[in-house]
C-alpha positions as CSV (number, residue, x, y, z in Angstrom):
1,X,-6.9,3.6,-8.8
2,X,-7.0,-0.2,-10.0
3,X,-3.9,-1.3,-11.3
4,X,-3.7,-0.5,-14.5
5,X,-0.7,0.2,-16.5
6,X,-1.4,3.3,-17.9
7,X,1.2,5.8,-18.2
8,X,0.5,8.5,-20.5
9,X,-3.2,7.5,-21.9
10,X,-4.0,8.6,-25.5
11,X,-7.1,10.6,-26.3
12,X,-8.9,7.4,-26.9
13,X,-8.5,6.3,-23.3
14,X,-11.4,7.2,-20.9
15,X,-8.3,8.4,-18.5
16,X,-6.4,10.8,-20.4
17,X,-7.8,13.6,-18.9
18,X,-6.4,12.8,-15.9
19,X,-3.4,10.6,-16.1
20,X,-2.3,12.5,-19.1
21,X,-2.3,15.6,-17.1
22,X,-0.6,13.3,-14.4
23,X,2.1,12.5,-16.7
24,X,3.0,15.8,-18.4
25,X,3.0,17.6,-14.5
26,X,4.9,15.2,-13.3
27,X,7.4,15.4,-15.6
28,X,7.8,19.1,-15.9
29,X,8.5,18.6,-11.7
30,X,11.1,16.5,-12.2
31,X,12.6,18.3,-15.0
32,X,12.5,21.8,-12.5
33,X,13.2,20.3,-8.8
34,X,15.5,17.3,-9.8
35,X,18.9,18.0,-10.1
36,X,22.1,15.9,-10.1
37,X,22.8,12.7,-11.1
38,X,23.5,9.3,-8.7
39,X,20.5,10.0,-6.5
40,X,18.2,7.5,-4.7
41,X,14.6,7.4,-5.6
42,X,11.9,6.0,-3.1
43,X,8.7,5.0,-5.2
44,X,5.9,4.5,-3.0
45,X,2.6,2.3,-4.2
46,X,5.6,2.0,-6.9
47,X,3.2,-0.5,-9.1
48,X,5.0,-1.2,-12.3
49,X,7.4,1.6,-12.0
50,X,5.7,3.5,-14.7
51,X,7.6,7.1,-13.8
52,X,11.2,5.4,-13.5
53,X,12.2,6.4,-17.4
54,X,11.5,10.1,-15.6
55,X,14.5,9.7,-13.6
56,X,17.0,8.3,-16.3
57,X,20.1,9.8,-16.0
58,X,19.3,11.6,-12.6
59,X,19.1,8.1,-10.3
60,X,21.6,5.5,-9.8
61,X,18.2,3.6,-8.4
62,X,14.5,3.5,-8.0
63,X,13.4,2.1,-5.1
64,X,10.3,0.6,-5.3
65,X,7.5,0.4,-2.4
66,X,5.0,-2.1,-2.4
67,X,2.7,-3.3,0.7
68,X,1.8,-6.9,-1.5
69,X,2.7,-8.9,-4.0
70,X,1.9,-6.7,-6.9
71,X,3.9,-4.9,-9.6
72,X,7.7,-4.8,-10.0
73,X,8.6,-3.9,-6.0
74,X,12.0,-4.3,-4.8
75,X,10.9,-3.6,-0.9
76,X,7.5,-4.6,0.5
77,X,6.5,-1.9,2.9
78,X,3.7,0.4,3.8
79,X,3.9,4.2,3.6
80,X,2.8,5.1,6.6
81,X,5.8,2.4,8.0
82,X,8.5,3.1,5.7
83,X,11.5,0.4,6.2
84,X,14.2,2.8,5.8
85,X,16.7,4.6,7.6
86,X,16.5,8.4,8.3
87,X,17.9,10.7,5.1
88,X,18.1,7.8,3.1
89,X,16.8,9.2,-0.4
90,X,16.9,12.0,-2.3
91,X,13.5,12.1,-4.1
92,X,10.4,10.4,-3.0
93,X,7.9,9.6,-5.4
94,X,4.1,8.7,-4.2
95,X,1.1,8.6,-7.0
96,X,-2.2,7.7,-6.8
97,X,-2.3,6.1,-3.8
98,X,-2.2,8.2,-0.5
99,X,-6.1,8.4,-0.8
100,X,-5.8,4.5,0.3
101,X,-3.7,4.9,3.2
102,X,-5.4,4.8,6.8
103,X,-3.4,7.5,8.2
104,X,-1.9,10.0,5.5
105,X,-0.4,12.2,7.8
106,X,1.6,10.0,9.4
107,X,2.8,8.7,5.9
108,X,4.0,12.3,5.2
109,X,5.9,12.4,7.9
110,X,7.4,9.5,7.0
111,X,8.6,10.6,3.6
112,X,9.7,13.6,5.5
113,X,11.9,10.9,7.7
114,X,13.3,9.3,5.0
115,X,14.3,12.2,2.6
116,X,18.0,13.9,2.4
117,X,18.5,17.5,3.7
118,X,17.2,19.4,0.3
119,X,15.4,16.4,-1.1
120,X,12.3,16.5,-2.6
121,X,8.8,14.6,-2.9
122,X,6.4,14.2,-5.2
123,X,2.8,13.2,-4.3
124,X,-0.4,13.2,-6.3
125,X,-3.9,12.2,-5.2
126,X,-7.2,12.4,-6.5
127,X,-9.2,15.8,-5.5
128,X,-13.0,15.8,-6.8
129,X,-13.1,11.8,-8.4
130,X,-15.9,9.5,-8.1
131,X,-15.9,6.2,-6.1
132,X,-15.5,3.7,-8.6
133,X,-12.4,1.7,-8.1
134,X,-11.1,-0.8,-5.4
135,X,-10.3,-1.1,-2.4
136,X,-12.4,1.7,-1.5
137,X,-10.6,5.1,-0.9
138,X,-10.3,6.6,2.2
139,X,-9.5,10.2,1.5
140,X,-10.0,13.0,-1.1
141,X,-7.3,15.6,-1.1
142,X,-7.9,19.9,-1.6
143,X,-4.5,22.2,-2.0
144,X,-5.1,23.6,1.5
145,X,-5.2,19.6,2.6
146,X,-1.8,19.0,0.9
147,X,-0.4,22.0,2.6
148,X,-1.3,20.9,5.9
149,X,-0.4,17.2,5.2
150,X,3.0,18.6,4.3
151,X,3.6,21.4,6.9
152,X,6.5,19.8,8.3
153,X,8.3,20.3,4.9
154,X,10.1,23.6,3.9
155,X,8.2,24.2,1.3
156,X,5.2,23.0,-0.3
157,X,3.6,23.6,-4.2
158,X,0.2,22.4,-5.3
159,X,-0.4,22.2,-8.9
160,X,-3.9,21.0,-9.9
161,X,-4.5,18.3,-12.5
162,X,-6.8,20.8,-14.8
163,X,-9.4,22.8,-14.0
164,X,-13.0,22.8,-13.5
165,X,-14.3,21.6,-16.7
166,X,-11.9,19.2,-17.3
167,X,-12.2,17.7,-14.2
168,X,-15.9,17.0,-14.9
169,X,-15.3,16.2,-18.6
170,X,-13.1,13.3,-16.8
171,X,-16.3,12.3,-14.6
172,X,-18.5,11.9,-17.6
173,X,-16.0,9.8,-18.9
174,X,-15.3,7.3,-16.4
175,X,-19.7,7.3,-15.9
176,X,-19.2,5.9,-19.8
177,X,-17.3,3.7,-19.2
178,X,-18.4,2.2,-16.3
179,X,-22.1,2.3,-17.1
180,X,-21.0,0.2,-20.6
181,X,-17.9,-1.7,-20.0
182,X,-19.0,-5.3,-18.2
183,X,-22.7,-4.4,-18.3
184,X,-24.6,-7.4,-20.4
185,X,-26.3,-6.6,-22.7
186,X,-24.4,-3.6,-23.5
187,X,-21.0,-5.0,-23.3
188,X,-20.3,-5.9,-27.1
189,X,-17.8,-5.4,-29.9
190,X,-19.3,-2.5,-31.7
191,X,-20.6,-0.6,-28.6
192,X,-17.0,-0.2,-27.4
193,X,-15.8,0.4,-30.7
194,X,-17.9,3.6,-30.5
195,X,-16.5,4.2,-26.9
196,X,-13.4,4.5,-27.8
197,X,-13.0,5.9,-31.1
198,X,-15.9,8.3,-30.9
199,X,-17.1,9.4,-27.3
200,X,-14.0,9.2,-25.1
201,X,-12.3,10.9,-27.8
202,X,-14.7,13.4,-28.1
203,X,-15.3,14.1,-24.5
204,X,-11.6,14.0,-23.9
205,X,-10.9,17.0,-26.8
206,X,-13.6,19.6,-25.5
207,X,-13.1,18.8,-22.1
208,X,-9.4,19.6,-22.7
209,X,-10.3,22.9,-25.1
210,X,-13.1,24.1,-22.9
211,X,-11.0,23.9,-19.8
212,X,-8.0,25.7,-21.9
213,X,-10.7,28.5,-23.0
214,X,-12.4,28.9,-19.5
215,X,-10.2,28.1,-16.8
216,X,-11.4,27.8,-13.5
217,X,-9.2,25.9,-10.3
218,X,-12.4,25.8,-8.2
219,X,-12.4,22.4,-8.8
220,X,-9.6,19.1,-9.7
221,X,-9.8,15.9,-10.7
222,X,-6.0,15.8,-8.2
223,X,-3.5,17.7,-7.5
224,X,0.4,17.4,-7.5
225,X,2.4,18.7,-4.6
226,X,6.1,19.2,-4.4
227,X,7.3,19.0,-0.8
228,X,11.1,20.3,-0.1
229,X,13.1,19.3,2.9
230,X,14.6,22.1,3.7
């Protein structure tokens, strides 16, 4: 994903089917898996730190990861190299961006490394998503890919980012956008007036209601995985 700083998109926002799914997930892990209070966070790809409030009250500090200078880091690193001593943190937290890394495997290990006896990591990735953002991805992720990435952990969960139908409502959206946003002479103030108060809107609601009415996993937009240490 390019960097941008959305955290919970509204239903205007050509990404709310999927980082809005992202977001409510994501939180409802935390909420379950997170216990305690004074723990170390590791945010990997951290960006702008956009799922730190989720950990209010449960960290004494987020840690975040950053191979460049982008975003709020407070360590530059690489995932697949983490600069961190064994058992180090209690939660590990890596969204969006393991489909950009040249060797995820070796960066789950890594997270496995770095994680306390009982700690727990959260990973997302995109599963069936177009190729529209750069650097160019490397990797698209299925829930039997996540549990092999992760077979070194105790345990491993896959929850997918909606079903089916969303996840193509979510494709139609981002070919929108990208077919009018920066395209002259499309790329005026009244045609994305109508993008976002009346087609991503629209597109975002059925895809959401359809999927809710005719659920199907057979297909994601991502998946979440929650990876113990046992």
């Amino acid at each position: 994903m390019s960097e941008e700083i959305v955290v919970n998109p509204g239903i205007r926002h050509y990404l709310f089917l999927e980082l809005g799914t992202l977001y409510w997930e994501l939180r409802k892990a935390v909420e379950g898996h997170v216990k305690g209070r004074n723990l170390l966070v590791l945010d990997i790809g951290c960006g702008w730190k956009k799922y730190q409030p989720f950990f209010e009250g449960k960290a004494r500090k987020v840690i975040g990861l950053e191979p460049g200078e982008n975003g709020l880091p407070d360590v530059r690193g690489r995932g697949e190299s983490l600069p961190f001593k064994p058992a180090s943190f209690d939660v590990v937290l890596c969204t969006q961006v393991l489909q950009y890394f040249d060797d995820p495997f070796h960066a789950a290990r890594e997270m496995h490394r770095v994680l306390k006896k009982n700690g727990v990591a959260f990973v997302s990735a995109p599963g069936t998503y177009p190729l529209f953002d750069p650097p160019n991805p490397k990797w698209r992720f299925m829930p039997h890919g996540f549990q092999r990435l992760f077979a070194g952990f105790s345990s491993v969960e896959v929850r997918p980012l909606g079903g089916f139908i969303q996840c193509y409502f979510q494709i139609l959206a981002l070919l929108a956008k990208h077919a009018v946003f920066g395209r002259r002479p499309w790329e005026n103030w009244f045609t994305k007036r109508v993008m976002w108060f009346l087609a991503f809107p629209f597109l975002n609601v059925l895809g959401k209601t359809l999927d809710a009415w005719f659920y199907n996993d057979k297909a994601s937009i991502g998946y979440l995985a929650i990876a113990k240490k046992g």
